[in-house]
C-alpha positions as CSV (number, residue, x, y, z in Angstrom):
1,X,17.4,0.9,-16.1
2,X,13.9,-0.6,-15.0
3,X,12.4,1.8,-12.8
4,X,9.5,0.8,-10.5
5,X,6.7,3.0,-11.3
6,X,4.9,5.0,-8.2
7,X,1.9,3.1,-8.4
8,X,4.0,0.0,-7.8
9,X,6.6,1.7,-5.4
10,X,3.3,2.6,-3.4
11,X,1.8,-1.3,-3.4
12,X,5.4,-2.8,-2.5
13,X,5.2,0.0,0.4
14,X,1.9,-1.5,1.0
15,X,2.8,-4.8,1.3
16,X,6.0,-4.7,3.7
17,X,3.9,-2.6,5.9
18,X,1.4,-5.4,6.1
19,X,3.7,-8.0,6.1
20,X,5.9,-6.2,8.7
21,X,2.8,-5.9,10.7
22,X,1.8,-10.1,10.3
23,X,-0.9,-9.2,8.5
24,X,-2.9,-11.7,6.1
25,X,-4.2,-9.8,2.8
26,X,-7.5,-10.7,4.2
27,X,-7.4,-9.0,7.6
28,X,-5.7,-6.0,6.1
29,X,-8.7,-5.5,3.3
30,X,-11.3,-6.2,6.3
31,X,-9.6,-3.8,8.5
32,X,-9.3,-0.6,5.1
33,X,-12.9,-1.9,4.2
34,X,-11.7,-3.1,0.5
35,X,-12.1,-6.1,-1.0
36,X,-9.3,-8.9,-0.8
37,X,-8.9,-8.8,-4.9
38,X,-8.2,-4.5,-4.4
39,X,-5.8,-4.8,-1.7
40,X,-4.2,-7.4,-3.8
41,X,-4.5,-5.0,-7.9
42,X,-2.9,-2.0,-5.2
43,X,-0.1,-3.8,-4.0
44,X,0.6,-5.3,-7.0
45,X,0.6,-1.9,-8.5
46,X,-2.4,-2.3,-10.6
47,X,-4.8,0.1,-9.2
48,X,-4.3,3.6,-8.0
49,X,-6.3,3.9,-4.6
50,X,-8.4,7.1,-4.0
51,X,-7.6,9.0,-1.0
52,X,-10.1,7.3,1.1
53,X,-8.7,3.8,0.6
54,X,-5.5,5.4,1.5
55,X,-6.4,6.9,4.4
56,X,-8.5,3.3,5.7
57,X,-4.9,1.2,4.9
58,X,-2.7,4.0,6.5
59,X,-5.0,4.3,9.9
60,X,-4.9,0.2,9.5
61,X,-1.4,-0.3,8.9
62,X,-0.7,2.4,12.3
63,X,1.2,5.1,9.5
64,X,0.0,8.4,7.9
65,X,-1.2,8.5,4.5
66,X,2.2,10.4,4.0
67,X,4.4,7.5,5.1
68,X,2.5,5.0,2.1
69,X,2.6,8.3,-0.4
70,X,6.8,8.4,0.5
71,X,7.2,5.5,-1.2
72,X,5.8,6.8,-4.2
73,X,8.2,10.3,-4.6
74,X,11.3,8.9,-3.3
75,X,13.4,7.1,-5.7
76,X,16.2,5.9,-3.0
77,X,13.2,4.4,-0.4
78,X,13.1,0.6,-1.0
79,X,9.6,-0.1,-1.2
């Protein structure tokens, strides 16, 4: 079985969000205050965001930090 790991159930998490919201990458990182090439490494699952870059894409995306860290601890939550 090929388990997503958390890092990458937290950047698909990421990404629907954004893309749920019609957000481009670019407005997203402008918005969290991240470059475009981080948002991108983070949703891809390449780079494990501090809590500060969590909280900026959280408050952008309209969630709690605790809705995009779900993603990560529940294995039945599509990301």
């Amino acid at each position: 079985m090929n388990t997503p790991s958390p890092l990458r159930k937290l950047g698909g998490r990421i990404r629907a969000l954004r893309t749920a919201a019609g957000l481009a990458p670019a407005r997203l990182a402008a918005a969290a205050m991240i470059e475009e090439e981080t948002l991108a490494a983070i949703e891809a699952g390449r780079r494990d965001p501090d809590y500060l870059v969590l909280k900026r894409l959280a408050e952008a995306l309209g969630v709690s930090v605790g809705a995009l860290l779900s993603a990560m601890e529940d294995p039945d939550q599509p990301p």
